[in-house]
C-alpha positions in Angstrom: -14.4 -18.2 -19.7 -10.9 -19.1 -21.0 -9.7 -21.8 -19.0 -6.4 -21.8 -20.7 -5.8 -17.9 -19.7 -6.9 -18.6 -15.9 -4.6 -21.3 -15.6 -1.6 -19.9 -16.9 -2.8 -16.7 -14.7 -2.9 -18.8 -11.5 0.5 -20.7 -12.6 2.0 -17.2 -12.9 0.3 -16.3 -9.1 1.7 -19.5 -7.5 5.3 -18.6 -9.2 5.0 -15.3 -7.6 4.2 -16.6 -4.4 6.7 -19.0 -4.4 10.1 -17.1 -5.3 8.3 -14.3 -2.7 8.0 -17.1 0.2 12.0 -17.5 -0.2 12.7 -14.3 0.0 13.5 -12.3 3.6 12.3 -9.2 4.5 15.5 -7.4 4.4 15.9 -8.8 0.1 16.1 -5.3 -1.6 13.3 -6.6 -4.0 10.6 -8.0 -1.5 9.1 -4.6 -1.1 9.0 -4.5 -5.0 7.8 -8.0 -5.8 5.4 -7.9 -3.2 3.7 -5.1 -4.2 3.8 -7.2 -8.2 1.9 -10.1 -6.5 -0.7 -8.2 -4.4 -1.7 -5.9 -7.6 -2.1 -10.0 -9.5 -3.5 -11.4 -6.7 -6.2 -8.2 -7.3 -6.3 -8.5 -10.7 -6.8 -12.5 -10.8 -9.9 -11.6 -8.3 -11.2 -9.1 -10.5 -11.2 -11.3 -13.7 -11.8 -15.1 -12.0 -13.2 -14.1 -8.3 -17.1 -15.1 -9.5 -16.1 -18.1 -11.8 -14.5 -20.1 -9.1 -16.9 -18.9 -6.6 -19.7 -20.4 -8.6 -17.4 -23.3 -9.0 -16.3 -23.8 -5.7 -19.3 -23.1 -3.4 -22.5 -22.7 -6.3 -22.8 -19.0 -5.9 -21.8 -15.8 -7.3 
């Protein structure tokens, strides 16, 4: 596990999430971005969802 990659990936997730959150509905790019942070938010799960399981709660 690179701990280097899954922090930067959950940095760029909490980034994401951020400029999203000040965004309205009606922003011509929400539809856009969200879309971005749901297909990371899938990815990161994908690649890191057991790890932190394990880590979090002892089980994969």
């Amino acid at each position: 596990m690179n701990i280097g990659k899954l922090d930067s990936d959950l940095r760029e997730l909490a980034e994401k999430r951020t400029v999203l959150s000040g965004l309205g509905y009606e922003h011509v790019d929400y539809e856009r971005m969200e879309e971005q942070l749901q297909d990371l938010d899938d990815e990161f799960q994908a690649n890191y969802g057991e790890f932190i399981e394990e880590a979090f709660f002892g089980y994969s």
